[in-house]
Z-matrix of the N, CA and C atoms (Angstrom, degrees):
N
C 1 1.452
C 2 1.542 1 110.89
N 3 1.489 2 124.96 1 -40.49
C 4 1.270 3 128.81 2 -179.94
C 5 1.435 4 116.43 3 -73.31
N 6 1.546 5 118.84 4 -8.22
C 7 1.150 6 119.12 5 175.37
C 8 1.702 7 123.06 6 -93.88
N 9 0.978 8 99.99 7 -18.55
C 10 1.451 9 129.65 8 169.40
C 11 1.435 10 108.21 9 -77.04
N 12 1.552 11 131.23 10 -77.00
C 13 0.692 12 110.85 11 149.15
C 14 1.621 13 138.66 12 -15.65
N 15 1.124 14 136.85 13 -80.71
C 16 0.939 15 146.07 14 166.54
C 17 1.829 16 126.83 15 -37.09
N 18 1.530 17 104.24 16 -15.76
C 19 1.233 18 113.32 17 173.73
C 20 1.617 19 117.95 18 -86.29
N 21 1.875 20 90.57 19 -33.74
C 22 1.536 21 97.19 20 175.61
C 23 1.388 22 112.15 21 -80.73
N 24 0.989 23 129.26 22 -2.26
C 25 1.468 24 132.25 23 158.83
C 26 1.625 25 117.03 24 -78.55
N 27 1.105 26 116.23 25 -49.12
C 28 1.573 27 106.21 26 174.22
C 29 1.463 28 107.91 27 -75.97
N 30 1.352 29 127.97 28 -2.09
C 31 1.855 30 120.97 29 -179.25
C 32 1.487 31 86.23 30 -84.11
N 33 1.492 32 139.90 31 -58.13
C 34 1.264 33 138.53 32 176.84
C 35 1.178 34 125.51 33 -34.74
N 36 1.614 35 112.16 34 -48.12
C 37 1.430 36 106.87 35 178.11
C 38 1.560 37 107.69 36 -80.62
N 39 1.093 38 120.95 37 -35.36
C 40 1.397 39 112.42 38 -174.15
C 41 1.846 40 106.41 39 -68.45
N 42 0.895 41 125.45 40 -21.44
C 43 1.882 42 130.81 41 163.93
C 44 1.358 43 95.64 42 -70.80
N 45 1.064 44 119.19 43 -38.63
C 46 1.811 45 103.40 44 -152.71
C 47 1.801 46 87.71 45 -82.03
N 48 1.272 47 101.97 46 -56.58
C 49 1.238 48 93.34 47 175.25
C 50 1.934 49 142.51 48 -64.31
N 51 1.373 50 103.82 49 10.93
C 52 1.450 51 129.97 50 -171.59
C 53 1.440 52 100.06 51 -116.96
N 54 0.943 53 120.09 52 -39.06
C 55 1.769 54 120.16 53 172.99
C 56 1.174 55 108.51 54 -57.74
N 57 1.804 56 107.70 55 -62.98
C 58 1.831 57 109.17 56 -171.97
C 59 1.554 58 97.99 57 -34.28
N 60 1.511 59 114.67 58 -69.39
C 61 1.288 60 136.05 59 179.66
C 62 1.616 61 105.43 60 -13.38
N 63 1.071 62 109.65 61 -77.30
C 64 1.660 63 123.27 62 -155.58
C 65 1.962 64 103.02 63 -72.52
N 66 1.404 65 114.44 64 -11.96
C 67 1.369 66 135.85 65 164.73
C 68 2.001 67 82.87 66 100.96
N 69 0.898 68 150.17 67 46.59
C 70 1.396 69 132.86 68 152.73
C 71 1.762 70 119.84 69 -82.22
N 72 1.793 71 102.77 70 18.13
C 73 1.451 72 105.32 71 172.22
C 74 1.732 73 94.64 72 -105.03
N 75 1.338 74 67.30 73 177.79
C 76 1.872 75 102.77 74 177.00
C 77 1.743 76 98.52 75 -48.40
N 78 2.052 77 100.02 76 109.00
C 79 1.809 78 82.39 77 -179.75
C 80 1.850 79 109.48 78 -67.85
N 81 1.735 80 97.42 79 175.63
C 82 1.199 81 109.26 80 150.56
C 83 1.204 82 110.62 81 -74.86
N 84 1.785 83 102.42 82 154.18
C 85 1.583 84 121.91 83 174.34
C 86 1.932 85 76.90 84 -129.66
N 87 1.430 86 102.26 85 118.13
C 88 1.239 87 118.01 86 153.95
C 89 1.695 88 105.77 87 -145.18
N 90 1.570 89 107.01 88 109.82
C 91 1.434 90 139.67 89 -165.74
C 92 1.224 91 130.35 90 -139.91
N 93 1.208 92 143.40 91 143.72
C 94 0.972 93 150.49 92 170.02
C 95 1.918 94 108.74 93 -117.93
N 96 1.612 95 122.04 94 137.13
C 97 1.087 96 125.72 95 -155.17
C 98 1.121 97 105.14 96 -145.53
N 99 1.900 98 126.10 97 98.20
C 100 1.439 99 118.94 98 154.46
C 101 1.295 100 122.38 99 -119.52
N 102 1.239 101 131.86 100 -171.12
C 103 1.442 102 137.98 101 -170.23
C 104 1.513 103 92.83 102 -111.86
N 105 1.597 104 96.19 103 136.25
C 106 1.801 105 103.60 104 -170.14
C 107 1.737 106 101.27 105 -82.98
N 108 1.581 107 89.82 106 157.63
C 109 1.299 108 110.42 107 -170.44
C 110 1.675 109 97.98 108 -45.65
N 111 1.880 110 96.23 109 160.66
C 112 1.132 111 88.48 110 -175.97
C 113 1.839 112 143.93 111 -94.45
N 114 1.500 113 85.00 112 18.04
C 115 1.720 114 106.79 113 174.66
C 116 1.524 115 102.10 114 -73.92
N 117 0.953 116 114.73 115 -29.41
C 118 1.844 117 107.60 116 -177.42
C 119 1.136 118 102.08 117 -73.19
N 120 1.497 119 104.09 118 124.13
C 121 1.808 120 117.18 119 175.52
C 122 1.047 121 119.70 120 -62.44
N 123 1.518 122 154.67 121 122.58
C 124 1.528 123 134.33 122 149.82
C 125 1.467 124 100.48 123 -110.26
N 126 1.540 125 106.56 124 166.51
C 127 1.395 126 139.37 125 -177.85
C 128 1.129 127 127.97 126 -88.86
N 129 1.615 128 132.41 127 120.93
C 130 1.687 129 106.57 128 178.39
C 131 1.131 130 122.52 129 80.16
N 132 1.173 131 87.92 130 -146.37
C 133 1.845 132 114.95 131 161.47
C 134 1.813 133 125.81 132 -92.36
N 135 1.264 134 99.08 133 5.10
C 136 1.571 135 111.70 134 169.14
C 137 1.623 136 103.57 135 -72.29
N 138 1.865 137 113.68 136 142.48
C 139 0.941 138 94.99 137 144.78
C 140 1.329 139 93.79 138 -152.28
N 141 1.768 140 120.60 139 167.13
C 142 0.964 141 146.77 140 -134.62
C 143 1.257 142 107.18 141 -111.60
N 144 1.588 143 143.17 142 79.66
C 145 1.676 144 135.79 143 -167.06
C 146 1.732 145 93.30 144 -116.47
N 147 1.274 146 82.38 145 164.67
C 148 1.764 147 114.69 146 -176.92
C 149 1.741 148 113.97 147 -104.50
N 150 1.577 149 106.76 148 89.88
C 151 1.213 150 107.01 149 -163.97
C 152 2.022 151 92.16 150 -99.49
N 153 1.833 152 103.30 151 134.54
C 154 1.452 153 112.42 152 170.61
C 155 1.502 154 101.90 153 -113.85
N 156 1.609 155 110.47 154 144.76
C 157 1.217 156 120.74 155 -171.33
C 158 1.471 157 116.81 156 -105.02
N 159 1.375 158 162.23 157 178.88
C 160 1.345 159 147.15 158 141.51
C 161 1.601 160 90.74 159 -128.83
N 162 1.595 161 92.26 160 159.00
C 163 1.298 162 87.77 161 152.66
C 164 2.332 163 68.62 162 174.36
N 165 1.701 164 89.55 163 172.09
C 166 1.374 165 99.10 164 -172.45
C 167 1.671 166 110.94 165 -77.81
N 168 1.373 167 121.61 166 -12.11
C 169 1.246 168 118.00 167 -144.71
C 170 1.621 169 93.37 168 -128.60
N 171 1.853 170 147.20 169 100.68
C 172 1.146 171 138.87 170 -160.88
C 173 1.711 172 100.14 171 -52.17
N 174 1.224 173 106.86 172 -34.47
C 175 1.835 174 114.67 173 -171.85
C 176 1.432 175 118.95 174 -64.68
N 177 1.582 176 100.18 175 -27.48
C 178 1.506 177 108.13 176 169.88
C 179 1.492 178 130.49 177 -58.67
N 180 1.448 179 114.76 178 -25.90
C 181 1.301 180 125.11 179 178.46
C 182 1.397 181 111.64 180 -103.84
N 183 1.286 182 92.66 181 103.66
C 184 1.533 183 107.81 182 178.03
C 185 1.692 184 97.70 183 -81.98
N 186 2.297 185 107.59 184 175.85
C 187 1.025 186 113.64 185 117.08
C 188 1.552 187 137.77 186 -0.96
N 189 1.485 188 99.98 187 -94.68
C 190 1.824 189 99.61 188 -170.86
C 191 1.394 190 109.88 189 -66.84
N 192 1.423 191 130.76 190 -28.90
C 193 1.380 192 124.75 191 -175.26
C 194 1.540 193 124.86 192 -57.95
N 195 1.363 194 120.79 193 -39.53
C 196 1.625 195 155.54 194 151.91
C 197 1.800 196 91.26 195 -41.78
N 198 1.447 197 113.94 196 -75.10
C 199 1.507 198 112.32 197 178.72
C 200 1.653 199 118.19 198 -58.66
N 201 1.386 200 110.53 199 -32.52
C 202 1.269 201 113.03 200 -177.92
C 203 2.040 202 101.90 201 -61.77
N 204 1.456 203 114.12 202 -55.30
C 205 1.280 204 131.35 203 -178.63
C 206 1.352 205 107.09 204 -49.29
N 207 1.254 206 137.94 205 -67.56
C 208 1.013 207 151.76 206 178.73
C 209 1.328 208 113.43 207 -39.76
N 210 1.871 209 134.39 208 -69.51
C 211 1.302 210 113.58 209 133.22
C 212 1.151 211 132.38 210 -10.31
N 213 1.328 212 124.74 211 -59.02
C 214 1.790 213 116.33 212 -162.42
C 215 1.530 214 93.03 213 -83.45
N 216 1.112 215 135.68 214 -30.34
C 217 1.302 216 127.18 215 149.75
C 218 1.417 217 127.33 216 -17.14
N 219 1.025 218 83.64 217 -104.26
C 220 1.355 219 92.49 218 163.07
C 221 1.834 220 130.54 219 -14.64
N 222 1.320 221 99.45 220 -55.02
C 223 1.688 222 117.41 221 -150.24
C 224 1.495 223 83.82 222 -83.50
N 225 1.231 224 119.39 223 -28.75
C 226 2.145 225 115.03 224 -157.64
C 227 1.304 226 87.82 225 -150.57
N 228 0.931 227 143.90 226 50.20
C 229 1.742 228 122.43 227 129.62
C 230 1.864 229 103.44 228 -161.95
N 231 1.217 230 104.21 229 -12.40
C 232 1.423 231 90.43 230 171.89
C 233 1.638 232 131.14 231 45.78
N 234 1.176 233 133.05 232 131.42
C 235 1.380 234 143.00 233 -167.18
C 236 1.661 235 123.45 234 -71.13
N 237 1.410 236 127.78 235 126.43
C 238 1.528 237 110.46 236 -175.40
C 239 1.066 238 95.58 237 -99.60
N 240 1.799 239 103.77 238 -155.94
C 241 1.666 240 101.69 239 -157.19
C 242 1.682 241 93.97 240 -89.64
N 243 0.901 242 146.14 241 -5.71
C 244 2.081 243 158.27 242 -166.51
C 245 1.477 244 78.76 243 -76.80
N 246 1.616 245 132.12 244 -60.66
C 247 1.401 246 129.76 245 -149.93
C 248 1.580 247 107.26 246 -91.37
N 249 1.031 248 117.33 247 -1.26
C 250 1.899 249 118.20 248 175.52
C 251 1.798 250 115.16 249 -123.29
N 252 1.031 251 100.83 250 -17.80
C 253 1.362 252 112.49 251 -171.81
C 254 1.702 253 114.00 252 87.67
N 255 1.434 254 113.47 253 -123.80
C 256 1.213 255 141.72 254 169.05
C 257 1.462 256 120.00 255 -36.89
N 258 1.485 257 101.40 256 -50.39
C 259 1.693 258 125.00 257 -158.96
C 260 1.705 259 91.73 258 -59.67
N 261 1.017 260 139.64 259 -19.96
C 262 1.795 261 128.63 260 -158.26
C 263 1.647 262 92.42 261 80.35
N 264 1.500 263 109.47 262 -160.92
C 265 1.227 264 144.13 263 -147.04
C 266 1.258 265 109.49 264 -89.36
N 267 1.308 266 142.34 265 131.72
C 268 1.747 267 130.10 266 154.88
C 269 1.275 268 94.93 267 -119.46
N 270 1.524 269 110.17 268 115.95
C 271 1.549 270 140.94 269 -176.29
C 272 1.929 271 103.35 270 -71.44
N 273 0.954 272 92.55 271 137.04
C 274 1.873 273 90.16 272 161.29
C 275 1.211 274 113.57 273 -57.89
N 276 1.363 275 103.56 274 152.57
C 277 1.527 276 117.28 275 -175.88
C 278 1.911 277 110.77 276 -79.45
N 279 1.223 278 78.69 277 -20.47
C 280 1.698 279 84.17 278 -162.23
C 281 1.747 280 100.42 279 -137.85
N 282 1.359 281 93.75 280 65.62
C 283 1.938 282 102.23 281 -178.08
C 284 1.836 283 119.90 282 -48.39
N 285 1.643 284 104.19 283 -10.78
C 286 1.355 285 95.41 284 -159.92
C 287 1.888 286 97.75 285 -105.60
N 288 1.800 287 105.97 286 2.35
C 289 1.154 288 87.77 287 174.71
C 290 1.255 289 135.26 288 118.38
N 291 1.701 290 135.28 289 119.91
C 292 1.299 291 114.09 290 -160.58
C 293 1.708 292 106.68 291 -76.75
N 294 0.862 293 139.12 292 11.62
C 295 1.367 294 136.55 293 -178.30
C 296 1.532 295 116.07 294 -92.18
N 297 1.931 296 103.50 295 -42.42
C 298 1.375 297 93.25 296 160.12
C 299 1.504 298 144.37 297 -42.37
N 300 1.405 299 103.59 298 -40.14
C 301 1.595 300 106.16 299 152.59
C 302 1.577 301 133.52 300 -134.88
N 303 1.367 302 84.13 301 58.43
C 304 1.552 303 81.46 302 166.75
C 305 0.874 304 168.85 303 -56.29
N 306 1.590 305 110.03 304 -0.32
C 307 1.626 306 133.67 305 170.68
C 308 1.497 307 96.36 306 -73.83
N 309 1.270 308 128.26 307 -44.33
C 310 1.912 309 143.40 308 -149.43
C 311 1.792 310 81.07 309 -90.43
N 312 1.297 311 130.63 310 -58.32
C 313 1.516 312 113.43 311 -174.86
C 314 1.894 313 120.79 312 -52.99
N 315 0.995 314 75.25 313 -50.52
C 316 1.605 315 91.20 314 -173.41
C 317 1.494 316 102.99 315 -62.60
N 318 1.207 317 145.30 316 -51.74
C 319 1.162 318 142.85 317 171.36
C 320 1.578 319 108.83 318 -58.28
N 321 1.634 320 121.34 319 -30.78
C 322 0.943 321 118.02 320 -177.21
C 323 1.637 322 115.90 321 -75.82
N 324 1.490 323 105.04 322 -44.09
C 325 1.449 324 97.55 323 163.60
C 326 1.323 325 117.39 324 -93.97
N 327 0.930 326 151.04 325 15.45
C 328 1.154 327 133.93 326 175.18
C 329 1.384 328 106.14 327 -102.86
N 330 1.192 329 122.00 328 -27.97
C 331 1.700 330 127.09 329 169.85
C 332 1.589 331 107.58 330 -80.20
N 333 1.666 332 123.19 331 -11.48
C 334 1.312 333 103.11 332 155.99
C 335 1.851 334 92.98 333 77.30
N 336 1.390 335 124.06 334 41.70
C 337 1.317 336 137.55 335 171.48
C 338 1.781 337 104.29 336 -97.05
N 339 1.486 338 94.95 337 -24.46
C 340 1.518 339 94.36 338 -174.13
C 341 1.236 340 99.97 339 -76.86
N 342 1.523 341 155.35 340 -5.70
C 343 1.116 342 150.73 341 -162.95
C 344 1.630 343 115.32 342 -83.98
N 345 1.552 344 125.11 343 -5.48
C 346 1.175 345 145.37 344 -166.05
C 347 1.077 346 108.41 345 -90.56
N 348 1.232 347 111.57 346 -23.68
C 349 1.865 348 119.67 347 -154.17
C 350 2.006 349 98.93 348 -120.28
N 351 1.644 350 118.46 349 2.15
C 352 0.846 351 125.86 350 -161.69
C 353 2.255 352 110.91 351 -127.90
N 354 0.624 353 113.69 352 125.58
C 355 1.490 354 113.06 353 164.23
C 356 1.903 355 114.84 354 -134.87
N 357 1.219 356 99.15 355 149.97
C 358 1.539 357 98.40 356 164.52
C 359 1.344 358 124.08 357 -110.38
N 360 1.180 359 114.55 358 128.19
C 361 1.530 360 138.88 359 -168.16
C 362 2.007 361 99.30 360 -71.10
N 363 1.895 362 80.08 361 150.55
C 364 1.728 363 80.40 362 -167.08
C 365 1.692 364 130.12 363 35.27
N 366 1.696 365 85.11 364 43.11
C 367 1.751 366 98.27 365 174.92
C 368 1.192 367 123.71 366 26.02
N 369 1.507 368 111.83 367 48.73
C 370 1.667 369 123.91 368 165.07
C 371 1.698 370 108.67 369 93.82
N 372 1.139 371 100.29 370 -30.34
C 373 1.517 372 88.87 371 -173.85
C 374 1.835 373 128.38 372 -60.75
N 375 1.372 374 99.06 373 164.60
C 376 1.668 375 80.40 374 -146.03
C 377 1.705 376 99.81 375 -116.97
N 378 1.035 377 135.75 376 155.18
C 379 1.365 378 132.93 377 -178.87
C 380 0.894 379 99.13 378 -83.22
N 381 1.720 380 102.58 379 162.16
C 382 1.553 381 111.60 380 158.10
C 383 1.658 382 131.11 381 -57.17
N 384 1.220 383 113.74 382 132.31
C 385 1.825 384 120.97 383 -163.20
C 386 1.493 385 100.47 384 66.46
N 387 1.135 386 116.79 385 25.23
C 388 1.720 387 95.62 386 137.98
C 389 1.359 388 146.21 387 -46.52
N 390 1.460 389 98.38 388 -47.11
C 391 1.905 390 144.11 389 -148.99
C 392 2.021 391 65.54 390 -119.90
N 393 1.445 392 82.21 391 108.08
C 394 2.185 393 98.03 392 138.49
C 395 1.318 394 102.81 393 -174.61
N 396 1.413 395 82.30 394 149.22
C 397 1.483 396 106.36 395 162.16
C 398 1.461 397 133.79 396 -55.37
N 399 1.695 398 137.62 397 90.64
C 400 0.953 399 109.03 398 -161.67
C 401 1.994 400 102.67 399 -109.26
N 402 1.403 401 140.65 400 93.15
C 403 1.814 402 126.03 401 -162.47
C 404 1.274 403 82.49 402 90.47
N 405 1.545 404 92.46 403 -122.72
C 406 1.392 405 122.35 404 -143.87
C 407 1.463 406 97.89 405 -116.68
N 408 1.139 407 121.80 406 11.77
C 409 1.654 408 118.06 407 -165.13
C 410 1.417 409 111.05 408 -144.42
N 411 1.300 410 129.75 409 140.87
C 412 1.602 411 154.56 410 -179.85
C 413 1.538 412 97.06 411 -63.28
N 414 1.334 413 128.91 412 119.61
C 415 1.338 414 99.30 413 146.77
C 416 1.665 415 105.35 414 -130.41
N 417 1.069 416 117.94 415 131.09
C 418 1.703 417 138.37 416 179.91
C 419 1.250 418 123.52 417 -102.48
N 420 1.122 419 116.76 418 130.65
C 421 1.618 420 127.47 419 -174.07
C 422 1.327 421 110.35 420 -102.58
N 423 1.378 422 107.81 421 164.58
C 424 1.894 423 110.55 422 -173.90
C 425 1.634 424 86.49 423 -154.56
N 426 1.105 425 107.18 424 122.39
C 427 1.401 426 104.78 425 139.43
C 428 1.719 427 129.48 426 -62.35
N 429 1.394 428 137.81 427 139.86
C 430 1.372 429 133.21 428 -168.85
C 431 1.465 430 98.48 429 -148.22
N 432 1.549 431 109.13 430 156.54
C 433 1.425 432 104.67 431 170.08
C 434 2.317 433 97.31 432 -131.56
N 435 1.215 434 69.78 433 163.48
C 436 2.153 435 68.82 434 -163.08
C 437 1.682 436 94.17 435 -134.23
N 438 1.240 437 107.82 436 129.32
C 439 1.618 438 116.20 437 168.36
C 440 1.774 439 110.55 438 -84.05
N 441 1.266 440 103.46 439 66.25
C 442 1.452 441 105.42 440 -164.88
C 443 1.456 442 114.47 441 -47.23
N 444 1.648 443 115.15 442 -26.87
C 445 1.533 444 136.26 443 165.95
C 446 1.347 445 109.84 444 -16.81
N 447 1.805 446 87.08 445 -85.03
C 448 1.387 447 99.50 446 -168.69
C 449 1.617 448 107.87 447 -85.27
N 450 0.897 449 137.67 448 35.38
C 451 1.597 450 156.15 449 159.74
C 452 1.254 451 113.55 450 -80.16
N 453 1.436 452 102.50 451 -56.43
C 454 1.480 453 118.44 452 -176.24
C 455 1.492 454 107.40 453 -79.06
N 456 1.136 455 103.98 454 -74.68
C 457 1.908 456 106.60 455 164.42
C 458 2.132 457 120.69 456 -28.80
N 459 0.975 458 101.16 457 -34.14
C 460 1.503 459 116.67 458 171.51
C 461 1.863 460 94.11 459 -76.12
N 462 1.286 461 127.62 460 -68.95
C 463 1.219 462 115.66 461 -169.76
C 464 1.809 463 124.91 462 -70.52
N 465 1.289 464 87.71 463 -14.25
C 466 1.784 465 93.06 464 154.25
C 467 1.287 466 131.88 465 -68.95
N 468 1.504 467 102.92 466 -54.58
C 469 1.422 468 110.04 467 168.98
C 470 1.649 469 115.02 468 -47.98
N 471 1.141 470 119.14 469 -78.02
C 472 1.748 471 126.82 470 172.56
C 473 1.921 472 94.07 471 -36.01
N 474 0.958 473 143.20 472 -24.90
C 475 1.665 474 131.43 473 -163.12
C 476 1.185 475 124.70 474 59.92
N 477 1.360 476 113.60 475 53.07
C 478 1.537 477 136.59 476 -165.52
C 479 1.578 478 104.23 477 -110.44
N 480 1.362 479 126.86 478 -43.87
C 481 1.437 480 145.37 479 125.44
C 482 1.256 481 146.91 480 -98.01
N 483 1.299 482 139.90 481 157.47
C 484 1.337 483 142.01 482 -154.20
C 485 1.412 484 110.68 483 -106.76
N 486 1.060 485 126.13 484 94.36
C 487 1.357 486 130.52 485 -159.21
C 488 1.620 487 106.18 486 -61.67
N 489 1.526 488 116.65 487 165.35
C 490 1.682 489 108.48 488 168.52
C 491 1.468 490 113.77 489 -28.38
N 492 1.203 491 92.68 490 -86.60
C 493 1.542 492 124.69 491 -166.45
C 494 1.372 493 94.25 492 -23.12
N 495 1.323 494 124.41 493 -47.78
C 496 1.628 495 120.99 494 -169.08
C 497 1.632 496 114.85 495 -64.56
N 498 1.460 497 102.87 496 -44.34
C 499 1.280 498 118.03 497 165.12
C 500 1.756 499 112.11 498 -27.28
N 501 1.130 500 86.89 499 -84.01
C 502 1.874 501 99.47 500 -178.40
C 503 1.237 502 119.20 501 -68.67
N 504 1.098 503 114.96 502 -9.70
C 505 2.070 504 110.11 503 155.38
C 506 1.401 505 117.66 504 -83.42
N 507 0.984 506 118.29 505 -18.24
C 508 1.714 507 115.23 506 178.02
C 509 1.976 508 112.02 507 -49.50
């Protein structure tokens, strides 16, 4: 019985440890996140930030990963005043944290729901010094534009944040 046992314990670790491997864990978000200069027009409730990506491998940074970052940006670490200039502060959307709900993140990115609330400006194409070498690691820039509106309005509804209105009825 103890050997058995003991077998289904090393098949576990060797999966658990073959998944990380193959990336079926929790990705990295290693990013850098500002709000684009301020000659670029946005609309509304669009606005227009400068998401940089790293990662070791130039192939690794896709499209959506830059968009994926940029979201999580946004949602958990939010921009100070060094990263906007003039404008003051853009606070995180979600100050308490991706752990607070982590069943609702993970479904949220991993089902690729965040992609609604996201477009890329000048249809992906990338400026010059996007692409550099920084050590040992790629890091790539994207211009993006984000309907932070309905971002926020979406995370009210679900009760992920507490909208005004809730504020001042308490």
């Amino acid at each position: 019985m103890k050997k058995i046992v003991l077998s289904l314990l090393a098949c576990m670790m060797v999966l658990t440890v073959s998944a990380q491997r193959r990336g079926w864990a929790q990705p990295e978000y290693n990013y850098e996140l500002s709000l684009a200069k301020e000659n670029i027009a946005s609309t509304g409730s669009f606005k227009v930030f400068k998401v940089y990506s790293y990662a070791k491998k130039r192939a690794a940074i896709t499209q959506e990963i830059n968009m994926r970052n940029a979201i999580h940006g946004l949602l958990f670490k939010g921009l100070g005043a060094a990263d906007i200039g003039t404008q003051g502060e853009f606070p995180a959307l979600v100050p308490d944290g991706y752990e607070s709900h982590r069943e609702y993140f993970d479904l949220f990115f991993d089902s690729g729901e965040y992609q609604q609330f996201i477009q890329l400006t000048s249809k992906g194409a990338m400026q010059a010094g996007d692409v550099v070498k920084v050590g040992k690691e790629y890091k790539v820039g994207l211009l993006v534009q984000v309907n932070v509106n309905a971002l926020r309005k979406r995370l009210e509804k679900d009760g992920i944040i507490q909208g005004v209105r809730g504020i001042f009825t308490r």
